[in-house]
Backbone as JSON, one array per atom type, in Angstrom:
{
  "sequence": "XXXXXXXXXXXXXXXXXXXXXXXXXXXXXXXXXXXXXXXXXXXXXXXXXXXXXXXXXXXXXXXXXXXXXXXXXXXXXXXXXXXXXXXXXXXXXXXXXXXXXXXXXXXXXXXXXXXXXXXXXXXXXXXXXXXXXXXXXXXXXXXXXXXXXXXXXXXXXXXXXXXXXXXX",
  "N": [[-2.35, -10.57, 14.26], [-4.12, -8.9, 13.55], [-5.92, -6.3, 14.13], [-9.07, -4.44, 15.81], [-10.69, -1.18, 15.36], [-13.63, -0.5, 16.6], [-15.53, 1.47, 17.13], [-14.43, 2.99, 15.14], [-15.23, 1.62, 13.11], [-13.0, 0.66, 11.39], [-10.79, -2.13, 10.0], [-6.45, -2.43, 11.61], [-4.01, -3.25, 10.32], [-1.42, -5.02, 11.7], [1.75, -5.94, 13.71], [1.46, -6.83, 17.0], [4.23, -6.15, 18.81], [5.47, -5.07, 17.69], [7.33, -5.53, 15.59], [7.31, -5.62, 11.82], [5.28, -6.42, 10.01], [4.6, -9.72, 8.27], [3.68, -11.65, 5.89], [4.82, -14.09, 4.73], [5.11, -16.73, 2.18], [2.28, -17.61, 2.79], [-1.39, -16.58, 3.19], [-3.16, -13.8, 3.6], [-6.29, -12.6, 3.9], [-8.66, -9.77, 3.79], [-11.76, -8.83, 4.82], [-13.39, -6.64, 5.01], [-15.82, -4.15, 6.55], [-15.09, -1.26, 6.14], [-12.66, -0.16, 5.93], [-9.3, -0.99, 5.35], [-6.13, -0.13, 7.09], [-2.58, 0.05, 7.03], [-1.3, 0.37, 9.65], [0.27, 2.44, 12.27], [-0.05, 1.15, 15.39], [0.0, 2.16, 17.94], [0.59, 4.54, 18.26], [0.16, 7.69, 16.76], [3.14, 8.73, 15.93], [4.89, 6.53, 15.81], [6.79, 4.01, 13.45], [5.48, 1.79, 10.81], [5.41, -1.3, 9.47], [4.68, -3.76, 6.45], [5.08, -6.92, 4.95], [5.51, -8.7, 2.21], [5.78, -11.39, 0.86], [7.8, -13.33, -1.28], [6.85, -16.3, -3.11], [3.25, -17.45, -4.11], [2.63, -16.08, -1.39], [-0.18, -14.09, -0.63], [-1.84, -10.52, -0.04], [-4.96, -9.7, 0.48], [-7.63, -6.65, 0.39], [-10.7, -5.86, 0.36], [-11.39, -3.78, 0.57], [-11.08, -0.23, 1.64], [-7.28, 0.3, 0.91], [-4.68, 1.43, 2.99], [-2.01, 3.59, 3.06], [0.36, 4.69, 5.62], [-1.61, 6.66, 6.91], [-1.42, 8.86, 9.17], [0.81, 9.16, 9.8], [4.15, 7.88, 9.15], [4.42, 5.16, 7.16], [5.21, 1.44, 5.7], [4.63, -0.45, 2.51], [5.92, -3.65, 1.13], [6.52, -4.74, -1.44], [7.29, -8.6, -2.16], [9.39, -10.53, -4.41], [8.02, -12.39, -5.96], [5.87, -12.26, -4.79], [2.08, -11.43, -4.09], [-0.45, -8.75, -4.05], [-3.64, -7.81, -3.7], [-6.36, -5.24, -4.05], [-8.86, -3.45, -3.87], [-9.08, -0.67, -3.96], [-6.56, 2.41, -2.91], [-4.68, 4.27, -1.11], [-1.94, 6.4, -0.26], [0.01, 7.81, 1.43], [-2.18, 9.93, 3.04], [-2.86, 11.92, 5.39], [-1.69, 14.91, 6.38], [0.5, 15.02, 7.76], [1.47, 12.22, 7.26], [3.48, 9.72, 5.5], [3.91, 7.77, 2.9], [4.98, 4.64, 1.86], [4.91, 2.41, -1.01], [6.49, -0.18, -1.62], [7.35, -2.39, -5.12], [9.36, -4.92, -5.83], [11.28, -7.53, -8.13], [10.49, -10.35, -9.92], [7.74, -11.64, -10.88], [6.61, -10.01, -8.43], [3.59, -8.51, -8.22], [0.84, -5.92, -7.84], [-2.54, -5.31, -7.91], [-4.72, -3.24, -8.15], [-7.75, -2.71, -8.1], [-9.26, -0.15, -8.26], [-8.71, 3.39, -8.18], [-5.49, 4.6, -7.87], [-4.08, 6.53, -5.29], [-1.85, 8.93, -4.66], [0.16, 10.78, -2.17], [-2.62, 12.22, -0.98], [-2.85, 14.61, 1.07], [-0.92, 14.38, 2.25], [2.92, 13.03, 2.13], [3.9, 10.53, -0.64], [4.95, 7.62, -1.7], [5.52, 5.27, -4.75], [7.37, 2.5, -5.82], [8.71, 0.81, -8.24], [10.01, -1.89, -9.35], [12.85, -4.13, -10.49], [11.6, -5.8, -11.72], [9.17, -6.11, -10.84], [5.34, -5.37, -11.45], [2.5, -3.47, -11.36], [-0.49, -2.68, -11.4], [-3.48, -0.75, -11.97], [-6.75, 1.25, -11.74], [-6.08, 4.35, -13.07], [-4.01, 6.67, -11.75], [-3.51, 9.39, -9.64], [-1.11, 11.41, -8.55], [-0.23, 13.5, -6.03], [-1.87, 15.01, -4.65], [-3.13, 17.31, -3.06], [-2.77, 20.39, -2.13], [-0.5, 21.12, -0.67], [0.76, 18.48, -0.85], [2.77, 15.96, -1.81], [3.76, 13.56, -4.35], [4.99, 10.32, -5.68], [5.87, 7.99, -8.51], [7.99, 5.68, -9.13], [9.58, 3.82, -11.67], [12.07, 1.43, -11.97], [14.52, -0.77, -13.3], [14.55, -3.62, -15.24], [11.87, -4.76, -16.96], [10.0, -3.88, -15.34], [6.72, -2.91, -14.93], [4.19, -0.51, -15.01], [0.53, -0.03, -15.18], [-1.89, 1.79, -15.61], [-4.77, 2.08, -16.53], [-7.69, 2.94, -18.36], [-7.84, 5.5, -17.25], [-5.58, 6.32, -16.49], [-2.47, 8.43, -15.8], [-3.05, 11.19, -13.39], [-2.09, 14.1, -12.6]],
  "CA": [[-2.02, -9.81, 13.07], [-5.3, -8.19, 12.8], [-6.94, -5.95, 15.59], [-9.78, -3.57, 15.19], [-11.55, -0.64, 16.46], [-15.24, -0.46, 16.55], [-15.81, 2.82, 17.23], [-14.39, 4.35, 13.7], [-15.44, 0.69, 11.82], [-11.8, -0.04, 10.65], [-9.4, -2.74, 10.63], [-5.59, -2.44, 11.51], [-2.92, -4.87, 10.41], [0.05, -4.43, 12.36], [2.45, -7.16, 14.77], [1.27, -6.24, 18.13], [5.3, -6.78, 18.77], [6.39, -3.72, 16.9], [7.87, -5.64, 14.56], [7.08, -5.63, 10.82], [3.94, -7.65, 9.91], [5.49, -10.19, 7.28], [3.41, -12.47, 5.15], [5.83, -15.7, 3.95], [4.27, -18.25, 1.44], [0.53, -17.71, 3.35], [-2.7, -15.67, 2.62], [-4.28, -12.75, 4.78], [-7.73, -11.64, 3.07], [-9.13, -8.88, 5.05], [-12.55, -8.51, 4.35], [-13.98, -5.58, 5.98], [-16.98, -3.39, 6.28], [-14.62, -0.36, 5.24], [-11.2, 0.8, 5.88], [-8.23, -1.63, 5.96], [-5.14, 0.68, 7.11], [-1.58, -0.35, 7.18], [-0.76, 2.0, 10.38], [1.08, 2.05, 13.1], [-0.84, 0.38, 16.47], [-0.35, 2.46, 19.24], [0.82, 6.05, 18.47], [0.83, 8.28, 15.52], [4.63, 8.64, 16.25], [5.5, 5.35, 15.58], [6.32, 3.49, 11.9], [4.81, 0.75, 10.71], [5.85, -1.95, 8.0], [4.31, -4.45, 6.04], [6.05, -6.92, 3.97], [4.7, -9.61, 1.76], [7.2, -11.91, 0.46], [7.57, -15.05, -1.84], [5.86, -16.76, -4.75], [2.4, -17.73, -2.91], [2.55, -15.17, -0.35], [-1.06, -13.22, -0.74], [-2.34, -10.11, 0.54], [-5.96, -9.73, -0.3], [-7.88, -6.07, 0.8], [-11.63, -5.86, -0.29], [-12.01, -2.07, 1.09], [-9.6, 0.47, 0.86], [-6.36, 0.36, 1.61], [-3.84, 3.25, 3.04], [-0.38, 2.96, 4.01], [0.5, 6.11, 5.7], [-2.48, 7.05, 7.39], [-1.56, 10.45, 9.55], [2.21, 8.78, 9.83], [5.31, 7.19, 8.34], [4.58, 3.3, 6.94], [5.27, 1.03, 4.32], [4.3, -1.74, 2.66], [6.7, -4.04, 0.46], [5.76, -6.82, -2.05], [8.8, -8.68, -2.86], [10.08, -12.2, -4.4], [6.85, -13.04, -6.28], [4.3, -11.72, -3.73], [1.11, -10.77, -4.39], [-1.23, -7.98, -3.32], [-4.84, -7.34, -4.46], [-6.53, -4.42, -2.84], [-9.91, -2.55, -3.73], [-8.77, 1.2, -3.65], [-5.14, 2.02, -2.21], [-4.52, 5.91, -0.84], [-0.55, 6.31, 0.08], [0.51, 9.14, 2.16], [-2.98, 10.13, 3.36], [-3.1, 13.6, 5.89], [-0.72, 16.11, 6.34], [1.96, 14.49, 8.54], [1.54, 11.23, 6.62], [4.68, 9.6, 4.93], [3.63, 6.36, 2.75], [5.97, 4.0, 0.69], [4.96, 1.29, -1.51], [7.77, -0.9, -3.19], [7.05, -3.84, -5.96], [9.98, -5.49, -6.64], [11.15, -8.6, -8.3], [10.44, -10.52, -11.07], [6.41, -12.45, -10.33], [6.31, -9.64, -7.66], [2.39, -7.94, -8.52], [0.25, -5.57, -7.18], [-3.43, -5.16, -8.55], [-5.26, -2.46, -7.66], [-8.77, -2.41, -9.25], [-9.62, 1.11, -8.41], [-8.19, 4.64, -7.97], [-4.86, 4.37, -6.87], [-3.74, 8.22, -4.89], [-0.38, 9.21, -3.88], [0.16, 11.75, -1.73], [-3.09, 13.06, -0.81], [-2.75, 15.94, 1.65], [0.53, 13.91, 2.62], [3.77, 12.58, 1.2], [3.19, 9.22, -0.61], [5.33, 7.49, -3.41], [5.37, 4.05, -5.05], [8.49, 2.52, -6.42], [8.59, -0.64, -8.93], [11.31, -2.16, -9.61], [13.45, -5.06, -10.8], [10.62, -6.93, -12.39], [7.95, -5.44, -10.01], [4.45, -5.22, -11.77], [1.8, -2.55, -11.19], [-1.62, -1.94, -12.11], [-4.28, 0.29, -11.18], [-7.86, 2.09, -12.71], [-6.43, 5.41, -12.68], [-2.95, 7.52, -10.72], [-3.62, 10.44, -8.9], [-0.06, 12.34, -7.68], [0.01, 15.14, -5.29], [-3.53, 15.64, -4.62], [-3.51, 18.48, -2.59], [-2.01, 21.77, -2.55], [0.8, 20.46, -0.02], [1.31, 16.92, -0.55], [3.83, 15.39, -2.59], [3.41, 12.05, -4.63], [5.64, 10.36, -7.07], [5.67, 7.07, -8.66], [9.27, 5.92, -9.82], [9.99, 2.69, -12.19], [13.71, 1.15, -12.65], [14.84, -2.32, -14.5], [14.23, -4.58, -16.69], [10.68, -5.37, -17.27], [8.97, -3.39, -14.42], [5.88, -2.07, -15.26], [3.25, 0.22, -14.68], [-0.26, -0.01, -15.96], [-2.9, 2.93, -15.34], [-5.79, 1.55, -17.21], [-8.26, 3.81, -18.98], [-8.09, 6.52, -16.48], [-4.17, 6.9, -16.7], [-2.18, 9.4, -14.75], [-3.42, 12.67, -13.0], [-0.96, 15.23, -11.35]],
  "C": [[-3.1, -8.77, 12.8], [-6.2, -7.71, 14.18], [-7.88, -4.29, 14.87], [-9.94, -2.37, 16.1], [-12.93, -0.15, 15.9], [-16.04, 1.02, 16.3], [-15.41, 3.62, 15.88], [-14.7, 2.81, 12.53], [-14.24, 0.39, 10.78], [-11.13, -1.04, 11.15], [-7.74, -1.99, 10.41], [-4.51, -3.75, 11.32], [-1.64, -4.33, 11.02], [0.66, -5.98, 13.39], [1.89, -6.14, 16.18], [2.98, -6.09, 19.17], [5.81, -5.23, 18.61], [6.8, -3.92, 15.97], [7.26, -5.7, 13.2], [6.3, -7.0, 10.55], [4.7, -8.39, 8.56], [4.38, -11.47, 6.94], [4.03, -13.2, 4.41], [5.3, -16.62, 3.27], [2.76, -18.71, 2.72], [0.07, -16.33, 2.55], [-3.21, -14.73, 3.53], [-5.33, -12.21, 4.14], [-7.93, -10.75, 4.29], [-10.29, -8.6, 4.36], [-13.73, -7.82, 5.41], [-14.66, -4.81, 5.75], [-16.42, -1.86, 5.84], [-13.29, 0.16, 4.53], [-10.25, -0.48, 6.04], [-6.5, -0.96, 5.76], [-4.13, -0.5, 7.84], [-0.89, 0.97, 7.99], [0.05, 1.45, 11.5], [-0.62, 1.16, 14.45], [-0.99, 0.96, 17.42], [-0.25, 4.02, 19.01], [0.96, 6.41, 16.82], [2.06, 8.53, 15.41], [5.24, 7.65, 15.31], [5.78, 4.82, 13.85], [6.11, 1.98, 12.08], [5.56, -0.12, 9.37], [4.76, -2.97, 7.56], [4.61, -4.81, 4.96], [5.08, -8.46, 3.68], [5.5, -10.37, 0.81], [7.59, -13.39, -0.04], [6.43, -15.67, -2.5], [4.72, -17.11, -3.27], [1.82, -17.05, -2.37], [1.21, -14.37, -1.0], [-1.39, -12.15, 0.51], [-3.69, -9.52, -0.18], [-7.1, -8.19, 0.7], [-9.03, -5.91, 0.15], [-11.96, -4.93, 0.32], [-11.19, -1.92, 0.63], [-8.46, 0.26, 2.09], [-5.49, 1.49, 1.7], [-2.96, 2.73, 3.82], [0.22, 4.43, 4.12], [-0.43, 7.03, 6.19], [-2.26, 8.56, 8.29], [0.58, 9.56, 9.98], [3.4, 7.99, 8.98], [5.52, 5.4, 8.28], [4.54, 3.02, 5.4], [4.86, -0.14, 3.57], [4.88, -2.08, 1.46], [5.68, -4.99, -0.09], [6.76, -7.13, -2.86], [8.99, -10.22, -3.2], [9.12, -12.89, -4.68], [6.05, -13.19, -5.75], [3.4, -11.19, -4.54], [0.16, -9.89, -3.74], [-1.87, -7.7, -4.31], [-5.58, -6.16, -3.16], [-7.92, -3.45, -4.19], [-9.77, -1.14, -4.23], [-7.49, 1.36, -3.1], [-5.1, 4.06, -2.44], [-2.8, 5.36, -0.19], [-0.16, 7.9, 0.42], [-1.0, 10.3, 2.57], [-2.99, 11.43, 4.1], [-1.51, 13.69, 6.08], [1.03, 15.31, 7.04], [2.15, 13.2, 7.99], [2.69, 10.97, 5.72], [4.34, 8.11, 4.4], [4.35, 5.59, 1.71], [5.48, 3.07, 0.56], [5.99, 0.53, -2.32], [6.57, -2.32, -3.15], [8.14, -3.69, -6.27], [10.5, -7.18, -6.9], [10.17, -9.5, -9.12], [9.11, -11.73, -10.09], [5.91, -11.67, -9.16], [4.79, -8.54, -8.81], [1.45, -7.82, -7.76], [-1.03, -4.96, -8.18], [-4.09, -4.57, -7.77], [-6.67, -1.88, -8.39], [-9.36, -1.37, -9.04], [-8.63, 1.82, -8.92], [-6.58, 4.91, -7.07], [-3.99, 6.14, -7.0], [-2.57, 7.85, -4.11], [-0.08, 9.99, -3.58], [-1.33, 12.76, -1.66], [-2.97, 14.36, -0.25], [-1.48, 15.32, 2.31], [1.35, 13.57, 1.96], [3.47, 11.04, 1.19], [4.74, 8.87, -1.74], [5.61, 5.99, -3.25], [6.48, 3.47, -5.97], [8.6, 0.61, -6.82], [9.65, -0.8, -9.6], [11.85, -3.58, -9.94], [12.51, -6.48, -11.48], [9.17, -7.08, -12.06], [6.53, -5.13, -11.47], [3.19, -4.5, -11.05], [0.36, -2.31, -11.96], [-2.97, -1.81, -11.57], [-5.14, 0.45, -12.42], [-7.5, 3.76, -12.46], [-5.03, 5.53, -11.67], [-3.28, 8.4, -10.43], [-2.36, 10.52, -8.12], [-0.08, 13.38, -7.29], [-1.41, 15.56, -5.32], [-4.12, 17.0, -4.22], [-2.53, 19.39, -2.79], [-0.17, 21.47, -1.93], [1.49, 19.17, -0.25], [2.23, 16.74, -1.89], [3.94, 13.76, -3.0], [4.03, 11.91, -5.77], [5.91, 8.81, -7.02], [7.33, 6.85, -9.59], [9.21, 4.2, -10.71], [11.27, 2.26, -12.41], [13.06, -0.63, -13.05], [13.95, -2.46, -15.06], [12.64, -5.19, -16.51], [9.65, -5.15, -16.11], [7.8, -2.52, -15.02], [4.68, -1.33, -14.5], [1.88, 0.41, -15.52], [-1.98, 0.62, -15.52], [-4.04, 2.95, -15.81], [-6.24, 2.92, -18.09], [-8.06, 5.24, -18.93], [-6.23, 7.49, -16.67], [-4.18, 7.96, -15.53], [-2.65, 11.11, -14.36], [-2.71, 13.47, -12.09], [-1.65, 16.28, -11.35]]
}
């Protein structure tokens, strides 16, 4: 589930498979000296998933995290999953394409920094059906090109931007 490379000091989570990395009622901490990207594995080409799924289910990132790194990935948290994460960038350089969904009612994602959408890439984050959200701080559309948008539907999804609140 978890391979590195030395040479730029990041980890990657990815299935060496191709298929979609899937966390089921277990835990993955990643606790890493900087970067923990949700990218593809072999080619910028390629997409990537990551899905986190069911009461229990943790994903735990004590760097930053980026889904969407110079390509098209995503990462789900669904069915009372949890994800904690450090920092969280979504749709990162130029060719970058990054989707986060929360949905589902106990589904929550805590993000105790800065959370950016669409830096110099397309990013957007979509909470939904009972999905819970909260961050120090939104940043949409960072750069002159990129495109970042955060959407909410149903009943009792929220979004919670702390002090810092949203910046377009």
């Amino acid at each position: 589930i978890e391979g590195s490379n030395d040479r730029h000091n990041f980890r990657t989570l990815c299935d060496p498979t191709g298929n979609p990395l899937s966390i089921t009622r277990a835990q993955l901490t990643a606790i890493l000296p900087l970067v923990a990207y949700i990218r593809p594995r072999v080619s910028v080409g390629d997409d990537s998933t990551a899905n986190v799924t069911g009461e229990g289910s943790l994903l735990t990132s004590t760097a930053l995290l980026t889904v969407g790194l110079a390509s098209t990935s995503s990462l789900s948290i669904l069915s009372g999953a949890d994800v904690a994460s450090a920092e969280t960038h979504v749709g990162e350089f130029d060719a970058a394409l990054g989707t986060i969904t929360v949905s589902g009612a106990g589904s929550t994602w805590t993000n105790l920094g800065l959370l950016k959408v669409g830096i110099t890439g397309s990013g957007s984050v979509n909470i939904t059906n009972g999905g819970n959200v909260s961050c120090q701080g939104l940043t949409l559309g960072d750069g002159a090109a990129s495109s970042g948008s955060c959407t909410i539907t149903g009943g009792l999804s929220r979004l919670d931007c702390g002090a810092s609140g949203v910046l377009m």
